[in-house]
VOPA-952323 format. One record per atom (N, C-alpha, C): residue in one letter; x, y negated, z. Coordinates in steps of 0.02 Angstrom, whole numbers, padded with zeros to 5 digits, always signed. Layout:
BEGIN
AXYZ
...
end
This chain:
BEGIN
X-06238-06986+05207
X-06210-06948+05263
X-06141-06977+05282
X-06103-06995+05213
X-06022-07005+05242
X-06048-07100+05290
X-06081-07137+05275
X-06100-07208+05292
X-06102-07176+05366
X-06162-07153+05378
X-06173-07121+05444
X-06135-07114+05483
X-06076-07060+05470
X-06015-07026+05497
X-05977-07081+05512
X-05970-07131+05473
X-05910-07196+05452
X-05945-07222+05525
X-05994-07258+05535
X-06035-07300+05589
X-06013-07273+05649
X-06027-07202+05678
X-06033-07163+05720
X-05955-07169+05736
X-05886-07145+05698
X-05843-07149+05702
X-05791-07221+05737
X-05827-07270+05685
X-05803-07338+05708
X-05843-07361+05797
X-05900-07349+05811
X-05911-07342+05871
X-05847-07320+05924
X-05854-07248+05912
X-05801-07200+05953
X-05746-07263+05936
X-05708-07272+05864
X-05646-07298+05887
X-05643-07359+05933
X-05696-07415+05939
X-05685-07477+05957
X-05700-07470+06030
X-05738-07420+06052
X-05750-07373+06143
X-05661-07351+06153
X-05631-07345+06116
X-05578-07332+06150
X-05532-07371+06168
X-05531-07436+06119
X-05479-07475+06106
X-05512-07523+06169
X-05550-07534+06210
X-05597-07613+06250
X-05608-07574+06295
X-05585-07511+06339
X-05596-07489+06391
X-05541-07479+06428
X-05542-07487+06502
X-05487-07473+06535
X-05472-07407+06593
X-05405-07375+06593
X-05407-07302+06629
X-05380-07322+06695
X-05371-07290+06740
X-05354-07239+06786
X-05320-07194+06782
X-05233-07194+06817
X-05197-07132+06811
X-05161-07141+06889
X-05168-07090+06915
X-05148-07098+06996
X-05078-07013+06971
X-05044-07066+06994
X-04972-07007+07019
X-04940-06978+07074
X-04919-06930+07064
X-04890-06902+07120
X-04842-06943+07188
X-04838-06981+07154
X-04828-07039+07232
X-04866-07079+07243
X-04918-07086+07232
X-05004-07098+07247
X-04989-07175+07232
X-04956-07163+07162
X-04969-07240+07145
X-05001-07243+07093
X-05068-07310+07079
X-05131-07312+07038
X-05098-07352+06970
X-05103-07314+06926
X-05086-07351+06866
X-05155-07376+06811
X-05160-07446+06828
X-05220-07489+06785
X-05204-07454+06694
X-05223-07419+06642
X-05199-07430+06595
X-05235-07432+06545
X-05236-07385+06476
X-05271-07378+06441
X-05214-07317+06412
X-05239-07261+06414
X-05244-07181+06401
X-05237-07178+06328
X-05168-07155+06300
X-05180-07167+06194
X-05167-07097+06198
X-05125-07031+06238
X-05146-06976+06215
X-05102-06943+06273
X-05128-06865+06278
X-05104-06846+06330
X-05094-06766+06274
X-05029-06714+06315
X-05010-06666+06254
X-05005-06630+06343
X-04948-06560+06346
X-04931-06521+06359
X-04895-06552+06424
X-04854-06596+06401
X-04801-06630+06418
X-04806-06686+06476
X-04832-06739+06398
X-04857-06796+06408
X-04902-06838+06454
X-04938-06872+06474
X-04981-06921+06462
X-04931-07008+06449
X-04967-07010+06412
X-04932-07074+06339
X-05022-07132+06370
X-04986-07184+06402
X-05030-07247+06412
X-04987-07299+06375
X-05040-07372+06384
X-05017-07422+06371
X-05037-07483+06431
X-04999-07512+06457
X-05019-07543+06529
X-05018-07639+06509
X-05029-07683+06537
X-05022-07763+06534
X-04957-07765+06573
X-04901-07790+06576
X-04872-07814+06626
X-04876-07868+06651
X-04846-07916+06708
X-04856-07960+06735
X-04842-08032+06686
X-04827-08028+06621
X-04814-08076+06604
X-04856-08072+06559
X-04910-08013+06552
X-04963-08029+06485
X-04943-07998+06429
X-04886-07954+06411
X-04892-07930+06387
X-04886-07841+06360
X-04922-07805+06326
X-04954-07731+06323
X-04873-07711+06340
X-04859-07638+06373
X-04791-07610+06361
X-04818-07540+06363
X-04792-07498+06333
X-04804-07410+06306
X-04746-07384+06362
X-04774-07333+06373
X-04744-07313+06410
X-04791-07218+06420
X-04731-07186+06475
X-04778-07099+06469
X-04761-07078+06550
X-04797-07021+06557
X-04768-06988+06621
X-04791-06913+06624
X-04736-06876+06654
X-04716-06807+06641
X-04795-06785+06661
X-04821-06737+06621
X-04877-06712+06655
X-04879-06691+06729
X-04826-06658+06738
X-04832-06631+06822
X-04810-06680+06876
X-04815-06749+06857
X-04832-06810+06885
X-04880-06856+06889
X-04924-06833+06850
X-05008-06847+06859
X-05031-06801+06915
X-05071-06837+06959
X-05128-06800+07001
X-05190-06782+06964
X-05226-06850+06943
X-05277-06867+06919
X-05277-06912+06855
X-05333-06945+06827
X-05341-06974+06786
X-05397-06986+06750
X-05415-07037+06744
X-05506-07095+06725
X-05518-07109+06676
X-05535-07085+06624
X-05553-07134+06573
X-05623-07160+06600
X-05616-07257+06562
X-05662-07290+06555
X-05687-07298+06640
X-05628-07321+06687
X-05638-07319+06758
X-05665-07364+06779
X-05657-07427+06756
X-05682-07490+06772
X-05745-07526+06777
X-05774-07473+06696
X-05830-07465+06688
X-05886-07447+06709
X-05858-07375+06736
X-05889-07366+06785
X-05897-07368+06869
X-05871-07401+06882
X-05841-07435+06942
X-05909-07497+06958
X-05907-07538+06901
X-05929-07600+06896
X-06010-07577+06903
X-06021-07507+06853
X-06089-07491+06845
X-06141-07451+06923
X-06075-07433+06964
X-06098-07416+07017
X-06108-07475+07086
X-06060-07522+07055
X-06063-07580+07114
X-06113-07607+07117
X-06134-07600+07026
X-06229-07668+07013
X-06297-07613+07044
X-06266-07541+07074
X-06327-07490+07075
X-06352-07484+07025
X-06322-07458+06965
X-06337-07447+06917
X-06299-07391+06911
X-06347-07330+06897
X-06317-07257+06874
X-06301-07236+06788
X-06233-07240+06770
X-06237-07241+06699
X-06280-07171+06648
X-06284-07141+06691
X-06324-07083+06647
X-06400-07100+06701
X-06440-07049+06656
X-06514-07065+06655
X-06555-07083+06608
X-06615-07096+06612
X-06649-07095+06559
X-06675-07177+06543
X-06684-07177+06458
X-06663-07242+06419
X-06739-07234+06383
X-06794-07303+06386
X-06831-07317+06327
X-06821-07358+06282
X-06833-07348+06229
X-06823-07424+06191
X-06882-07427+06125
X-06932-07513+06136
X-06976-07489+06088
X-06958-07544+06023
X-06963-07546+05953
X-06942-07589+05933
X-07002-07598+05878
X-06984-07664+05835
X-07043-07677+05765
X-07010-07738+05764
X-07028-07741+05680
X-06994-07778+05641
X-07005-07779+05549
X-06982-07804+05503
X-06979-07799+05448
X-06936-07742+05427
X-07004-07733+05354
X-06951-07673+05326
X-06953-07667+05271
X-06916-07642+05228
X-06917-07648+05152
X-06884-07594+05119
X-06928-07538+05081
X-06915-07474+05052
X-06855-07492+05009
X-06802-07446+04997
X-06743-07478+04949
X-06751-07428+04882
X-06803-07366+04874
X-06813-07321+04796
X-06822-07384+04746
X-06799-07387+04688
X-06801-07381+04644
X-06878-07383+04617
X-06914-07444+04565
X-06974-07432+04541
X-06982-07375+04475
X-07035-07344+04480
X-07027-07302+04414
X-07022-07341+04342
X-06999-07327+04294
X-06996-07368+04248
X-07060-07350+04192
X-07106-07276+04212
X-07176-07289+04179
X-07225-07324+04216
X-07189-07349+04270
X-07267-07400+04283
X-07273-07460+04235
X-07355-07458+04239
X-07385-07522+04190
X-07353-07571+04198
X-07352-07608+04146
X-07299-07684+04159
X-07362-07721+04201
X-07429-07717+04187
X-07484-07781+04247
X-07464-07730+04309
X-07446-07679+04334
X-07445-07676+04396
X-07368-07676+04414
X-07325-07701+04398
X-07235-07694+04389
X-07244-07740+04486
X-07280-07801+04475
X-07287-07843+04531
X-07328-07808+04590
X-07374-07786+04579
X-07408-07740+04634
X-07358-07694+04671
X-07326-07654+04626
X-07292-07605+04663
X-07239-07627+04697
X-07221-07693+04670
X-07136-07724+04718
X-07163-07739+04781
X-07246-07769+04785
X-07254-07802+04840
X-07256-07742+04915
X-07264-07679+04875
X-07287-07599+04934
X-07216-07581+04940
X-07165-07634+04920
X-07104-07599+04958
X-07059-07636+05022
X-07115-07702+05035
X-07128-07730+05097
X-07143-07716+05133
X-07145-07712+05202
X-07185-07697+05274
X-07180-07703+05306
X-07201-07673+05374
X-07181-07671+05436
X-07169-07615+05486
X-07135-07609+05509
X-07109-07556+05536
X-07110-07568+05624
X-07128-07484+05647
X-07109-07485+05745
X-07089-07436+05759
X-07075-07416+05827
X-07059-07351+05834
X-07038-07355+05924
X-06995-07310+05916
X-06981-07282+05998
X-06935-07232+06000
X-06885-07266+06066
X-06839-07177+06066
X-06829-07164+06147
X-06851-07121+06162
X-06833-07086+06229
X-06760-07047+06255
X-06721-07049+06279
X-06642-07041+06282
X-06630-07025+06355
X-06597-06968+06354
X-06584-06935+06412
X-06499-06947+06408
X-06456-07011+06446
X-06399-07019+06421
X-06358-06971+06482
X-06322-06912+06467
X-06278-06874+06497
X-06219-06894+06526
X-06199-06947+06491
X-06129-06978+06510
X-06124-07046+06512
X-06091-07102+06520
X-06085-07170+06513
X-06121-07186+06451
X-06070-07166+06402
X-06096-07157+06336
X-06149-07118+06281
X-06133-07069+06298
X-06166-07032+06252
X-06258-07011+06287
X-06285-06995+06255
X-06374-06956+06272
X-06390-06932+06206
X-06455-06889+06251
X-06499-06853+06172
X-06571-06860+06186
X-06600-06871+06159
X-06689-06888+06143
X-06737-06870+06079
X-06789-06928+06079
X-06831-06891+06036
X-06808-06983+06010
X-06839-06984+05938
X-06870-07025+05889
X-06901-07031+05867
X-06954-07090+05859
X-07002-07091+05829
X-07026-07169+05784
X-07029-07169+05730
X-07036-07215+05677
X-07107-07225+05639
X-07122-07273+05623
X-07157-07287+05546
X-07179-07341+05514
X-07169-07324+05446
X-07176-07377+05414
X-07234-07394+05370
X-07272-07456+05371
X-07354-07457+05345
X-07325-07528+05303
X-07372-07519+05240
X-07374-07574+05192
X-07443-07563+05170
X-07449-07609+05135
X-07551-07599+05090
X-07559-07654+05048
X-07601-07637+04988
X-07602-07692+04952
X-07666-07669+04899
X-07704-07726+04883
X-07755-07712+04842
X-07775-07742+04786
X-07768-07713+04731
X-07792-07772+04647
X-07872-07753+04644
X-07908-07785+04594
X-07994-07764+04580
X-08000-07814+04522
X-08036-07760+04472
X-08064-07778+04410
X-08001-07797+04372
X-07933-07731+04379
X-07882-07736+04332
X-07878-07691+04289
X-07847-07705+04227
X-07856-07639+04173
X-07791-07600+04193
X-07814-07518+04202
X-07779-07452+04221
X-07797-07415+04196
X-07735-07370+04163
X-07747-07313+04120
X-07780-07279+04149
X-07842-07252+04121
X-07893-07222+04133
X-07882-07111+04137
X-07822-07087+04113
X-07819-07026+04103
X-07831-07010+04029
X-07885-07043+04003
X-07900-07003+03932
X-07843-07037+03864
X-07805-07073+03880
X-07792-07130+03823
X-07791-07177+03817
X-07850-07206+03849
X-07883-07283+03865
X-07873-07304+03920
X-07890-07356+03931
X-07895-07405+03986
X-07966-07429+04005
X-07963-07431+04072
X-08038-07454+04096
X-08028-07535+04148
X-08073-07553+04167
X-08066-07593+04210
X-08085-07572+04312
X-08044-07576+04337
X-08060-07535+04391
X-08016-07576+04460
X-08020-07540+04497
X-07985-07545+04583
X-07931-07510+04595
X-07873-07528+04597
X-07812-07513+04624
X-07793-07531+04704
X-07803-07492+04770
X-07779-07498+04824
X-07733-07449+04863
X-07688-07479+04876
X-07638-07398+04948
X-07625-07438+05025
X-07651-07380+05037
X-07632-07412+05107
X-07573-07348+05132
X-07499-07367+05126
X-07461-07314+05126
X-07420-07305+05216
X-07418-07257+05245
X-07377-07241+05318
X-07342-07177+05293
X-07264-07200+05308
X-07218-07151+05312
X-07173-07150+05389
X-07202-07089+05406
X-07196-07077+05477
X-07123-07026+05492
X-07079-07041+05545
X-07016-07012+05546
X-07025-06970+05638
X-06998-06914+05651
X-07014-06890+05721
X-06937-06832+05724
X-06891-06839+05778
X-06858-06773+05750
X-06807-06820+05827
X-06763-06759+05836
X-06715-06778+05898
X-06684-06805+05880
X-06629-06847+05899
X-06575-06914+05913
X-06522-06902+05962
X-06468-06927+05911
X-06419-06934+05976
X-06384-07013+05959
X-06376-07013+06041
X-06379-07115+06060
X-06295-07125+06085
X-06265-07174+06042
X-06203-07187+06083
X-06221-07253+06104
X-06188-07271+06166
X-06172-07358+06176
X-06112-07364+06237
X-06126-07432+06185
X-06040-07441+06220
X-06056-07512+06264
X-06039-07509+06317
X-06092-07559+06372
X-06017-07622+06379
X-06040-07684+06388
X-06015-07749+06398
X-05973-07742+06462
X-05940-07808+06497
X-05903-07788+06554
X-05952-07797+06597
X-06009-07833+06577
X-06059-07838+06667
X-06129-07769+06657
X-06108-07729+06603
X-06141-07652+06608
X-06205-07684+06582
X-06219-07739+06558
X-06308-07751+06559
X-06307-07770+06475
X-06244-07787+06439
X-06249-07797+06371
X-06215-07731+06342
X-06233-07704+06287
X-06229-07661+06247
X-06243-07649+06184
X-06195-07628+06162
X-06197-07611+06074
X-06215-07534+06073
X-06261-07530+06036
X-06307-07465+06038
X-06315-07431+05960
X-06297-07365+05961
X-06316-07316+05901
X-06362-07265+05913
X-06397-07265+05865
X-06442-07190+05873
X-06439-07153+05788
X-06442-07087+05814
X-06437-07044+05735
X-06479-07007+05750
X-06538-06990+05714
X-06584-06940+05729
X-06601-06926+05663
X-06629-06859+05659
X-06644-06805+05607
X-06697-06769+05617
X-06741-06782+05572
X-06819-06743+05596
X-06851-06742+05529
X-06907-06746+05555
X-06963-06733+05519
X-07013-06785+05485
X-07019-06795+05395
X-07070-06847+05388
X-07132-06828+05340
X-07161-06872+05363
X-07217-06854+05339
X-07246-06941+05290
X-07265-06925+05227
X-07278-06965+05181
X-07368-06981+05185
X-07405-07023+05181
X-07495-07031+05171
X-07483-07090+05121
X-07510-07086+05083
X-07550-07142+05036
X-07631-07150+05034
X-07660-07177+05067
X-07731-07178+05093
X-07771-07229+05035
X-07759-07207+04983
X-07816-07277+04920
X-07860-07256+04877
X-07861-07294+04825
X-07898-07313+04782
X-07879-07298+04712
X-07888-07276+04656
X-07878-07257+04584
X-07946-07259+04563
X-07975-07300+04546
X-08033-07318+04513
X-08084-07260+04561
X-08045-07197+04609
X-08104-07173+04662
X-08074-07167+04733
X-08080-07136+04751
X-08051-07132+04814
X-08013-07086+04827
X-07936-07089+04828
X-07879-07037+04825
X-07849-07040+04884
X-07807-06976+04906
X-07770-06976+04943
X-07714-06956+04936
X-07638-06953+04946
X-07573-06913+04919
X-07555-06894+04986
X-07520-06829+04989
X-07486-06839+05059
X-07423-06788+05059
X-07369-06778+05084
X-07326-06747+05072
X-07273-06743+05133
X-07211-06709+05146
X-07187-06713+05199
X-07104-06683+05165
X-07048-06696+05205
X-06988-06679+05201
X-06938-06686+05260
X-06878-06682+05240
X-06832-06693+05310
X-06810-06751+05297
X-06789-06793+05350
X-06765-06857+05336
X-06716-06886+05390
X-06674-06938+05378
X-06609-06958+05438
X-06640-07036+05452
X-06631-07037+05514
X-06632-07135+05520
X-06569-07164+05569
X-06521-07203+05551
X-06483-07217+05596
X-06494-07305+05611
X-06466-07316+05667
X-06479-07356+05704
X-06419-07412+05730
X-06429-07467+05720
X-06350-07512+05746
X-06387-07572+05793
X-06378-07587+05835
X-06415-07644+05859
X-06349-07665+05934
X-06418-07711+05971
X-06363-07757+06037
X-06411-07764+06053
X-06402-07774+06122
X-06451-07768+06178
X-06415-07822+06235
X-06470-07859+06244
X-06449-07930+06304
X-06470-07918+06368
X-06450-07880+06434
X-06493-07870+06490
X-06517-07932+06522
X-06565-07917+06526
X-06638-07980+06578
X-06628-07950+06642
X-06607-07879+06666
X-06614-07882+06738
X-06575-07813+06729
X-06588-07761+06797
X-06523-07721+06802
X-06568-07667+06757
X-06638-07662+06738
X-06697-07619+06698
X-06705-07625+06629
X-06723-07690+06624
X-06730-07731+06552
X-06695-07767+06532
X-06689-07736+06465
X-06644-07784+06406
X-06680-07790+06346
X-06662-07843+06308
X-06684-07872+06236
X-06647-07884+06195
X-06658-07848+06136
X-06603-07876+06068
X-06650-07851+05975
X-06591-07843+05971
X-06613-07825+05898
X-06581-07773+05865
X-06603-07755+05838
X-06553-07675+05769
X-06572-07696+05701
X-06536-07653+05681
X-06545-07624+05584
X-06547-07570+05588
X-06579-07533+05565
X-06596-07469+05540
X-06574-07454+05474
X-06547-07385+05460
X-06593-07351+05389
X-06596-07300+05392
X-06647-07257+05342
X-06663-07207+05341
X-06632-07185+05276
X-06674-07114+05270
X-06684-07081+05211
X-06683-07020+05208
X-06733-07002+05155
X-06805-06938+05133
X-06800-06969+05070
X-06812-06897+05037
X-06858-06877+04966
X-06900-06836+04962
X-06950-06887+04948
X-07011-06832+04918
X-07010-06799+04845
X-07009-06701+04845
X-07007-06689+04799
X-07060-06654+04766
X-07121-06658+04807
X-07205-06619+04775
X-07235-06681+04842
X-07303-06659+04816
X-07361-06685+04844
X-07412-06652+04855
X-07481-06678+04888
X-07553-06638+04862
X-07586-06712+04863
X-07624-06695+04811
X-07674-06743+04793
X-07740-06733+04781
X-07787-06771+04824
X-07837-06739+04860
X-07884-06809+04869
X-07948-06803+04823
X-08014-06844+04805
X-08058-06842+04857
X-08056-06798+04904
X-08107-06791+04978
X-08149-06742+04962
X-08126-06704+04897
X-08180-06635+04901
X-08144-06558+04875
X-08092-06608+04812
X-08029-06554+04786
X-07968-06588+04814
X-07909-06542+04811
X-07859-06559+04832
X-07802-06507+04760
X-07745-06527+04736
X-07704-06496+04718
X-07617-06496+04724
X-07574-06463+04730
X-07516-06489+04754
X-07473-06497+04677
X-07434-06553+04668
X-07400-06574+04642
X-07324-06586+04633
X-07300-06543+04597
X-07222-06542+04592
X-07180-06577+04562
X-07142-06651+04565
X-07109-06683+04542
X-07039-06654+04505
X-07062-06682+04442
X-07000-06658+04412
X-06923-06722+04459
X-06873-06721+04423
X-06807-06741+04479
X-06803-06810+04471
X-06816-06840+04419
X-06825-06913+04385
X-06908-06941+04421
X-06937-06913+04437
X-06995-06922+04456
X-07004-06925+04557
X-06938-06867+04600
X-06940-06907+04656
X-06956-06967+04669
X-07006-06967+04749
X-07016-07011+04763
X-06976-07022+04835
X-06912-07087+04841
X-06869-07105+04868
X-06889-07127+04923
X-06884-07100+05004
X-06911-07148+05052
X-06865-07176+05105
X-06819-07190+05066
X-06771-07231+05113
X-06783-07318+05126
X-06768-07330+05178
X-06777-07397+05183
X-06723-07431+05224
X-06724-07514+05207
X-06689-07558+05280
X-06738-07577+05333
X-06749-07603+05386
X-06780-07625+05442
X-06739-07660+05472
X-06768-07719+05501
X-06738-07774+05530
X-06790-07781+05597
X-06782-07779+05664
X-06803-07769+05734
X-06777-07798+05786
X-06831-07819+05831
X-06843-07835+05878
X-06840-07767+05917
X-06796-07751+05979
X-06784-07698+06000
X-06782-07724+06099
X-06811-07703+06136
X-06866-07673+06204
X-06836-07634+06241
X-06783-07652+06301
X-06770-07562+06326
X-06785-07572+06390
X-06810-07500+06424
X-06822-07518+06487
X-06778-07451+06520
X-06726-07463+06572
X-06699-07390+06623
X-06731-07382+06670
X-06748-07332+06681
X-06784-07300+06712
X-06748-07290+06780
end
């Protein structure tokens, strides 16, 4: 959560520091600046002067008319006919790789099987209704599929023994829950550094094999946040890439042969961890 907060935060700070204001005064003169804080009193800018360099400077509040943050920005975004709020798709896929922890009672012949199911591939989608330059809220939607299959390996059988048998999972951990999207757009409005934080709902399937035919399935709450860049192709479409991560714990299950089913309560050492990294190819289209 604090990583999260940290990301989200450093966004906001670096949107403030690479944007430029608007302050028009009572003698209707336009001051180019950048806005560091305004009180009772105050408004406290920082302006370029003619020789290049920053100078601080303030003016009595009841000598402001008006005043812009991030004017330029949007200035530029209305000149390309481009409306900064509105609605945002973006579809992405890519590699992904679970970061839990292996259990340490798994069999040492399957120690390699199980590293390989914490590989995969991952897609998803987010729909974004952006309210302001910056900010929107939407839906999210994720998941992540891996699979892997051994045959004619020895697996503890339940009684004591070992048999020779079929080990397969074909595992999807699916993420769905609202989002909220910051981005902080380039000077020609078409490149952008993009965040999303969303919080929902997941749902766990393990679809295999244990010498019969098993199923596990389980569900919890889970976070996925989002860091990526986006290259615009036109004033609609852009292309880039993100990192993701998530994270969920699974703390019960039901486990279910296709005729019984029973639910299963993990003791705390026994959670099953579904956090992951993802590496993406990321799709947006404005609408």
């Amino acid at each position: 959560m604090k990583d999260f907060a940290l990301v989200f935060a450093l966004g906001m700070i670096f949107s403030t520091v690479s944007s430029q204001d608007l302050v028009v005064t009572s003698k209707e003169d336009s001051i180019y600046c950048k806005i560091s804080k305004i009180d009772t009193d105050y408004l406290y800018f920082t302006f370029r002067s003619s020789t290049g360099i920053d100078q601080y400077s303030q003016l009595p509040i009841d000598q402001v008319v008006s005043y812009e943050r991030k004017y330029f920005a949007r200035q530029d975004a209305l000149a390309s006919g481009e409306d900064p709020k509105g609605i945002v798709m973006a579809l992405y896929g890519g590699y992904a790789y679970r970061t839990a922890k292996i259990s340490p009672d798994i069999p040492y012949n399957l120690d390699d099987y199980v590293k390989s199911l914490k590989s995969g591939y991952s897609f998803g989608g987010d729909l974004t209704y952006f309210f302001s330059e910056s900010l929107g809220i939407g839906v999210k939607y994720t998941q992540f599929r891996t699979s892997g299959m051994i045959e004619n390996i020895r697996l503890p059988d339940g009684g004591g023994g070992t048999s020779l048998g079929t080990i397969e999972d074909n595992i999807f951990i699916t993420f769905i829950g609202p989002a909220l999207a910051y981005r902080l757009s380039g000077t020609n409005n078409k490149n952008a550094l993009v965040m999303n934080l969303g919080i929902g709902y997941v749902t766990y399937l393990d679809d295999g094999t244990y010498f019969t035919y098993l199923t596990l399935e389980g569900n919890t709450i889970g976070m996925v946040l989002d860091l990526g860049y986006e290259i615009g192709l036109s004033d609609n479409f852009a292309l880039g890439f993100q990192a993701s991560t998530s994270a969920g714990v699974l703390t019960e299950y039901v486990l279910s042969n296709g005729s019984t089913s029973q639910t299963i309560e993990l003791e705390k050492e026994q959670y099953e961890g579904l956090g992951r990294v993802d590496l993406s190819v990321r799709l947006k289209y404005r609408f």
